[in-house]
N, C-alpha and C positions, 0 to 999 in steps of 0.2 A: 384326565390326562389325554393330550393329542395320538389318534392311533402312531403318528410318525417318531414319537414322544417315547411311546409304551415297546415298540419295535427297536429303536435306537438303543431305549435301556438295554433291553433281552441281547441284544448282541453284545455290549457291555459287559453284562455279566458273563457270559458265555465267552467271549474273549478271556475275560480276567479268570475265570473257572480253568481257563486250558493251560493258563502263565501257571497255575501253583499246580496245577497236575504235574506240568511239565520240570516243575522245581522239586516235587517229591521226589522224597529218596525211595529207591527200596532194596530190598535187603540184596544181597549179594552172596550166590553161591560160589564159595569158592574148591578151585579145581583140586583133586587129589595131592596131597604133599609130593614130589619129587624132589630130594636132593641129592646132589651127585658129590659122592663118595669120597670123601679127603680123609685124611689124617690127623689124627687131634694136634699131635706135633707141628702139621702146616697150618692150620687153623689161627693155631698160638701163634705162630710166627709171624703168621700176616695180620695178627689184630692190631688196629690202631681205631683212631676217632680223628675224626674230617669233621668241617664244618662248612666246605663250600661242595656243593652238586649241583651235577650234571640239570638243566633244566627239560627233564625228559622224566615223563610217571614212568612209576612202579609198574610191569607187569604184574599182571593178575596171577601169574604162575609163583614170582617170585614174591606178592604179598602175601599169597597162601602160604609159604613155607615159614615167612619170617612169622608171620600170625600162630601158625604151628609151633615152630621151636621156642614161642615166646611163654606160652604157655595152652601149648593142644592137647592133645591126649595122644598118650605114646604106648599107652597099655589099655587097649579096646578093651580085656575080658572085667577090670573092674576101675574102669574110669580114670585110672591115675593121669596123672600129667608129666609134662617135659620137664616141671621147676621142681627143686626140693619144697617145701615152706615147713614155715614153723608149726610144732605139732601135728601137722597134716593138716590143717586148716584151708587152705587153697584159698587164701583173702583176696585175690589179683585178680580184678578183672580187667581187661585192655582194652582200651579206647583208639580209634585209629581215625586221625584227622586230615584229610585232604582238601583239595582245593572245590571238589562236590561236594564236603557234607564234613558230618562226624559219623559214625558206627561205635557200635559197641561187636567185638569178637562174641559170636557165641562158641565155646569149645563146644560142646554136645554135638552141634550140628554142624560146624567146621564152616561157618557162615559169619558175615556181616553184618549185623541189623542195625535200621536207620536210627538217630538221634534225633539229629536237626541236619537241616538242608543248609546250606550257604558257605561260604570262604571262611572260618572261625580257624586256620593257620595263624596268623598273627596272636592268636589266643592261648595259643599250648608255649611258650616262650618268649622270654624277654630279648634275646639272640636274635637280630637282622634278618640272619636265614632261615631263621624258623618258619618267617611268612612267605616264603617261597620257596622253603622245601617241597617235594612229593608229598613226604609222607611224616608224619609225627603219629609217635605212639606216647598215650598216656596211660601211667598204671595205678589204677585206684584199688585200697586195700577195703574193703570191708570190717572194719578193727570192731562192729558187735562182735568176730568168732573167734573175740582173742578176750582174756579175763589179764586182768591188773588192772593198775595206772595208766594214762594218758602215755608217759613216757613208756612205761612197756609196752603198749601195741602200738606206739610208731615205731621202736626198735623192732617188731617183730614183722612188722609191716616193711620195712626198710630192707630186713633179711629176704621176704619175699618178693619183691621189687627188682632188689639184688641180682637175684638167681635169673629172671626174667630176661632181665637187660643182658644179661653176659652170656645166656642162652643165643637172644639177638645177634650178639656182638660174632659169634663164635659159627653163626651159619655164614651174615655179612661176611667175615674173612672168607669164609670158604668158599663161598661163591663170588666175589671180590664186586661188593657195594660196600658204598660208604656208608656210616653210621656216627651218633655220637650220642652218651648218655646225657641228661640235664636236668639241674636241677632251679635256675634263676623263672618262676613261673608266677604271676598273680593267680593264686589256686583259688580265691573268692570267686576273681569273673570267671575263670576258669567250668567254677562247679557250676556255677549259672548253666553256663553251655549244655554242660554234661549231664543235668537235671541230675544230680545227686541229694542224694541222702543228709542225715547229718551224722549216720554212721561213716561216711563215707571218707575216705581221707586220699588226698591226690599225694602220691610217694614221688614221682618225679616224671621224666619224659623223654623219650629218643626219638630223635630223627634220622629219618632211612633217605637212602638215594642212591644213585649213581655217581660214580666218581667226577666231579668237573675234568675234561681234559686240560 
């Protein structure tokens, strides 16, 4: 091979080396939870479900808390969390899909860690807006840490799922973003995305944002 040949490759590679550098995700610490103090009464009052936002991200302030209230840990001395679940199980782990990437929430560390890098909005929903929401949260159960039937730990699964989203819903008012639960999802291509299990079962999905004016 021509020295001009072997030099053209190397920068080649080196070019395309710094494209996927530059396309990795990486994890995301997220800032301390702050939320400012409402009333469970105003909370309720202002909850509804939107389906058109603002086309402005999520701060990183304000995905920390929704991440938190969805399922963080609200009792540092022994792990508990924000959601009730079934048995104590904690089957729920959340997925948060933006127009960077997917993550997986870690509660432990109060972080985002990477999945897959690229635009996979279109993927968490059958809904128009879904692909150009901010932000979609998916909640996948873990149903090995449940015993029965198939139909029993998606029902139990569904309880936990439940509690998650209405956790969402109930900060969302408070702090007045928009939200909506969903459940219309190809969960096949879905889990592809999400490198799941075949314990694994996608319970449903919310989209966060800001309010369209």
């Amino acid at each position: 091979m021509k020295p001009k040949t072997i030099l053209s490759l190397a920068i080649t590679l080196i070019f395309a080396g710094s494209i996927f550098a530059a396309d990795e995700l990486k994890s995301i610490t997220l800032p301390k939870v702050n939320i400012k103090k409402t009333s469970l009464v105003d909370a309720l009052t202002k909850r509804v479900s939107t389906r058109e936002f603002a086309d402005k991200e999520i701060s990183l302030q304000d995905l920390s808390n929704v991440l938190w209230a969805a399922a963080g840990i609200n009792r540092p001395e022994n792990g508990y969390r924000t959601y009730p679940s079934a048995m104590g199980k904690q089957s729920i782990s959340v997925y948060a899909i933006t127009k960077e990437g997917v993550y997986i929430y870690d509660h432990t560390k109060h972080t985002l860690e990477p999945v897959a890098a690229g635009d996979f909005r279109a993927k968490a929903g059958a809904q128009g807006f879904v692909a150009t929401s901010p932000l979609n949260l998916i909640y996948v159960s873990d149903t090995s840490k449940f015993d029965g039937s198939a139909a029993d730990k998606r029902a139990l699964a569904n309880f936990d799922a439940g509690h998650c989203s209405e956790n969402v819903y109930l900060y969302c008012a408070a702090a007045g973003i928009g939200t909506v639960i969903r459940a219309s999802i190809d969960t096949a291509a879905l889990a592809k995305v999400l490198k799941l299990g075949k314990n694994d079962l996608i319970v449903g999905g919310q989209t966060v944002g800001y309010f369209a004016k």
